[in-house]
N, C-alpha and C positions, 0 to 999 in steps of 0.2 A: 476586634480583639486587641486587649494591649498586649504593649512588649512581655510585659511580667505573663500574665495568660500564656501567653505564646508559648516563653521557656518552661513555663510549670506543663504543657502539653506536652511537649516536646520529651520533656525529660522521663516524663511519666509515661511514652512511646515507647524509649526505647529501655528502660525497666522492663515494659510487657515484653519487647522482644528478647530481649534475654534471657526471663523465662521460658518464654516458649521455644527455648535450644532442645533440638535433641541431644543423648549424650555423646552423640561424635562429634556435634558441634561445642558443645561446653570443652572439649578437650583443644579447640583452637581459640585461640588470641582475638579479640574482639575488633580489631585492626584488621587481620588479615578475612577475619566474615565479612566485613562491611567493603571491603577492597576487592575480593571478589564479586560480591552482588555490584557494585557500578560494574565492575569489565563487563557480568551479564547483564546490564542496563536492567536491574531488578533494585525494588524500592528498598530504603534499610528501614524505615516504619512507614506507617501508614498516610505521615506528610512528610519525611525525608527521604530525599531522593539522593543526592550528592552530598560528602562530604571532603573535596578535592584534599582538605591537609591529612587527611589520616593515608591516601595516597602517599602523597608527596613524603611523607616522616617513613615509607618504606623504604629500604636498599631493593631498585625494582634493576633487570636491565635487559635488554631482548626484546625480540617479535613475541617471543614466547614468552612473555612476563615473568620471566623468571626471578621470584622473589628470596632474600638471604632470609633464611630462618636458623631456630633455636627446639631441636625438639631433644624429649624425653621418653625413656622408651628402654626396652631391650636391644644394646647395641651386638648385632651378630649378621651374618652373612645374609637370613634371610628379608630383614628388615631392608639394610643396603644394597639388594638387589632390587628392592624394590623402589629404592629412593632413585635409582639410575634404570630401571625398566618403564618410569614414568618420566623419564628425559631429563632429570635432574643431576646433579653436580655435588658430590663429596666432598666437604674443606677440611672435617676434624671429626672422625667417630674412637670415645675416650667411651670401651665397656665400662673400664673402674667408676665411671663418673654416670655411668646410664644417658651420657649426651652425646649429640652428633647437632653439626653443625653442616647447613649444605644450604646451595641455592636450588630451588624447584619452582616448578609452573606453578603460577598461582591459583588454576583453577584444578590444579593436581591434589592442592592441600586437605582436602575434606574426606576425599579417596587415600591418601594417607594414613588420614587420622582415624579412617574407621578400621585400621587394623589395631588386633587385640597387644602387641608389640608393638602400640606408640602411645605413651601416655599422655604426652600433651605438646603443643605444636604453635609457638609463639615464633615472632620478628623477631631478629636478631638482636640481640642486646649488643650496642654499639660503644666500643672505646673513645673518650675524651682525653686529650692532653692541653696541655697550658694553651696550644695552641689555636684548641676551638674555644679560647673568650675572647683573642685578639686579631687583629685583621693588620699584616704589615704593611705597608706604604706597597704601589705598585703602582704601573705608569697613568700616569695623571688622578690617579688615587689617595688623598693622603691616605696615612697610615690610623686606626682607631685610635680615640682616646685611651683608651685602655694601654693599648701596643706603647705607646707612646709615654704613658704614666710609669706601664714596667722599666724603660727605657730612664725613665729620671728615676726612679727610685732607686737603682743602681748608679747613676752620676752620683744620687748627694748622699749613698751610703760609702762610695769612695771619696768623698768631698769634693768633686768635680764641678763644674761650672755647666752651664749649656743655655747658650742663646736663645730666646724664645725663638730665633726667625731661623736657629735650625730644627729645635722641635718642633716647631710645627709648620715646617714648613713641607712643600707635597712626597720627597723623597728624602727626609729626614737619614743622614750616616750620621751614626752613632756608633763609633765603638767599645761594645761596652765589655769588661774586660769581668771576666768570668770567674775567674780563680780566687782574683781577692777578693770579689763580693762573698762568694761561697762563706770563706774563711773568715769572714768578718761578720756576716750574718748568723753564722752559729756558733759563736765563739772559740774557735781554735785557736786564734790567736792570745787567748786568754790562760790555754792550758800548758802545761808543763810540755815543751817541745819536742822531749824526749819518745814521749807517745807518738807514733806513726803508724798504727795499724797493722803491725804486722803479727803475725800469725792469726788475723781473723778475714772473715770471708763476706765480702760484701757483693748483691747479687741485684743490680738494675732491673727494672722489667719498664720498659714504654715501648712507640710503634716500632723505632728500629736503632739500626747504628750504620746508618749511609757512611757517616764521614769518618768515621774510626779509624781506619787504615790513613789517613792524610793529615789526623792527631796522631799518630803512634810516628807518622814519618820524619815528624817535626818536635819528635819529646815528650809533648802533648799529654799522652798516656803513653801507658807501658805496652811492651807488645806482648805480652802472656795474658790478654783477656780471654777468657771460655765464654763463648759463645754457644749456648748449647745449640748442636746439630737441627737443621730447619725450623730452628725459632729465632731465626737471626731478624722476622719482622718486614715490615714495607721498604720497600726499595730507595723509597724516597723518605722513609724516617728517620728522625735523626734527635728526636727529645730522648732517645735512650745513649748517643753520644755526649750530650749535653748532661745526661745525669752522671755517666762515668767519667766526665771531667771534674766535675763536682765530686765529689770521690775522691777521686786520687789528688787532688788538690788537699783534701782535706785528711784524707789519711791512705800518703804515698805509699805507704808497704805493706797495706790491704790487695788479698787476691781480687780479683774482678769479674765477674760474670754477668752474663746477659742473657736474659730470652724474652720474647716481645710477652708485652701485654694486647698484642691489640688484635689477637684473631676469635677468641670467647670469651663470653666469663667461664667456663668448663675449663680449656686451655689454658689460660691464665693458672687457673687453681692449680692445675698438673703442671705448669710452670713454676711454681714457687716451689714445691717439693723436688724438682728437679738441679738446681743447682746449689742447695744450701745454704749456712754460713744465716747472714740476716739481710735484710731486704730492704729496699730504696724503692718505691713504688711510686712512676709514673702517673696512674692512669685509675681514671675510673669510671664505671660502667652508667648508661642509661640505658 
């Protein structure tokens, strides 16, 4: 059988298997069916047995496979007792929004799904920042072309110079200075100076704001940022520091606020309604 044969099998496999879903199964994510049948060492069609990447593209972590999912549904007591009576984990249940957000067993999901309060039951939709296209230098690592192209195109937007044998060399120090590029990149510099932002309300949303506190110690920023209450984001994020410097570089007498983009796209939404004014957005979803 040729290649072509093979994929025109193949594909035309797993069509039949898709119709042949019952309706509790049409209500889950085609990722999360085919990721259970391997754990049960069950076939996904009739010549496919494994398909290790659609694993791997899950948020999995545990003995108990505990997979991060995205479901839809009636968010109330009894639905969430039952997401934690089958040994599962609550991150975000938004009734306004009909979503909840939680890590559960992955062989839990099908027995979820066949309740009449859960309309549908996908993988998590996952936040992106500037950060997942670039790979930074690290020990005996260079740093990505990419990482490294952002890196010059901020030198020659400030006219700076930079030796090829520091760019690319394995731990490339660049310091590349934040405030004028901002300012130069979007023209501020070109407007009437007098405009500074103030009496408007500008509201960041990326993973977090780690270094805020150690900008604000230093000038940096202002220390009246609003952080809305537990969406201050990962611990270790910090493309939402980066965005509020950008910011107040650009227009110093603009309020400032924060809440992460990166816990759902549900969250997120309930995020932007939350702090007002107009929005700077970090991040976005796959």
């Amino acid at each position: 059988m040729s290649l072509e044969q093979n994929v025109r099998r193949q594909v035309a496999e797993v069509m039949e298997e898709k119709e042949s879903r019952t309706p509790v199964q049409q209500k889950i994510g085609s990722r999360l069916l085919y990721a259970s049948k391997m754990l049960r060492s069950q076939p996904l069609t009739r010549s496919i047995f494994k398909l290790p990447r659609i694993t791997n593209s899950l948020r999995m972590q545990g003995r108990d496979n505990l997979v991060q999912v995205d479901m839809d549904g009636v968010v109330a007591e009894p639905l969430l007792a039952a997401i934690r009576a089958a040994a599962g984990r609550i991150e975000s249940a938004l009734p306004d929004y009909h979503a909840i957000r939680a890590w559960v067993p992955l062989l839990a999901v099908e027995n979820l799904a066949a309740r009449d309060d859960v309309w549908n039951i996908r993988p998590a939709s996952l936040a992106m920042t500037a950060s997942s296209y670039v790979r930074p230098a690290s020990l005996g690592q260079p740093a990505s072309i990419g990482s490294r192209l952002a890196d010059l195109l901020h030198y020659k937007m400030l006219q700076k110079k930079i030796p090829l044998r520091v760019l690319f060399s394995p731990s490339p120090v660049i310091p590349v200075i934040i405030d004028t590029g901002g300012i130069i990149a979007h023209g501020v510099n070109l407007l009437n100076s007098s405009i500074n932002g103030t009496g408007v309300k500008v509201a960041a949303m990326s993973d977090g704001v780690f270094s805020v506190p150690v900008l604000q110690g230093s000038n940096e920023l202002p220390a009246n940022i609003t952080i809305v209450p537990g969406q201050q984001g990962a611990a270790s994020g910090d493309e939402g520091t980066a965005l509020l410097q950008i910011i107040y570089n650009l227009a110093p007498g603009a309020s400032l606020y924060f809440a992460t983009g990166g816990t759902s796209l549900t969250q997120t939404a309930a995020n932007i309604h939350t702090p007002g004014g107009y929005l700077s957005c970090g991040h976005h979803y796959r």
